[in-house]
N, C-alpha and C positions, 0 to 999 in steps of 0.2 A: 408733470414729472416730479417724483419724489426728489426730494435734499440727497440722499443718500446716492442715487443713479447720478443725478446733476454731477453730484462730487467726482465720482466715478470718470462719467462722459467726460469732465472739462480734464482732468489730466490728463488722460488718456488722449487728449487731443493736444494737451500741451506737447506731451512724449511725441507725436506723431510731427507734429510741427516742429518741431525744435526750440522750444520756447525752453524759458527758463523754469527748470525744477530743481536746483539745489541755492539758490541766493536768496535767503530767506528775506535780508534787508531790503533787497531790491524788490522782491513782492509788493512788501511792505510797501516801500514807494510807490511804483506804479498805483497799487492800491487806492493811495492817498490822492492820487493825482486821476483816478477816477471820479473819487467822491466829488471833489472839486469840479470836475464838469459835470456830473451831475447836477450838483450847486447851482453852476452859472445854468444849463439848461432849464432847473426850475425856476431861477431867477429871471427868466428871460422869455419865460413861456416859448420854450422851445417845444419844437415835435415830437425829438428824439429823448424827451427824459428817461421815456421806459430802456432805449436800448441803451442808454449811460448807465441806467442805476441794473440792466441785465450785468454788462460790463464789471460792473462793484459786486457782485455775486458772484460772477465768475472768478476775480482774483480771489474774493474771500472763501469759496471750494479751495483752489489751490495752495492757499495759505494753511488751507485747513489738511491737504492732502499733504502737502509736507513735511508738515509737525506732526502727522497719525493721528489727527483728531475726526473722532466724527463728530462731523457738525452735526448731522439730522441726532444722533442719542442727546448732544450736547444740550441742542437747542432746545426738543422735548423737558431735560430736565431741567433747565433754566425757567422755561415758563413753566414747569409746575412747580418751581421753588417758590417763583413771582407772584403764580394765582395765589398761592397759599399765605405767602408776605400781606400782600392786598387784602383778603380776606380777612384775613387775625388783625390787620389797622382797621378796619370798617367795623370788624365787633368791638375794637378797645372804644372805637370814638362812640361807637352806638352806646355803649356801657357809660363809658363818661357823660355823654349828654343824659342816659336818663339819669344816674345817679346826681345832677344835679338840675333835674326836671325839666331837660328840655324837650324838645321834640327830634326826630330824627337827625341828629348833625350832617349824616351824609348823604339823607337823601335817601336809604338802599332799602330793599324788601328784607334784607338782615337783621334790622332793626324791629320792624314787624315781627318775623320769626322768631326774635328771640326776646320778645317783652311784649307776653300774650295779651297783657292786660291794660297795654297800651293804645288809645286812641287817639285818631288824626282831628 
């Protein structure tokens, strides 16, 4: 199931149930008091972590459906602000370490790629 349907399906089942759609605080809360058994289920090697950490997805759709956010555009542009974050630190370090003749600092084929005339 896409982010986007999930979003969709969980309020729509809020509405249908009678759950809360307009206490944004209280979201919040409960939300927070998902995580937390979460928490203790991975703390605990419990069975049910997947359906705790289901649980902390579904309040965070309706958190999301409340404020008019779309999570799935959100999320998409968040990790490609992140890949790109990630990328531009991996060439600055690769650039510093050759610039002061080391070998790959981080490890990444980046480095390769962009200092033809370097050997391992």
């Amino acid at each position: 199931m896409e982010i986007k349907a999930a979003q969709r399906l969980t309020w729509q089942n809020k509405i249908a149930k009678g759950f809360n759609t307009s206490d944004v605080p209280l979201e919040f809360m409960l939300l927070h008091g998902e995580i937390a058994e979460s928490f203790q289920a991975w703390r605990h090697a419990q069975s049910d972590l997947g359906e705790e950490l289901a649980d902390v997805a579904l309040y965070l759709f309706a958190l999301a459906e409340m404020n008019s956010v779309d999570l799935d555009d959100e999320i998409q542009r968040r990790s490609s602000r992140t890949l790109a974050a990630s990328t531009a630190r991996t060439a600055t370090a690769c650039s510093a370490g050759r610039q002061k003749g080391h070998p790959d600092p981080a490890g990444t084929a980046a480095y390769a790629t962009t200092t033809p005339s370097a050997t391992p």
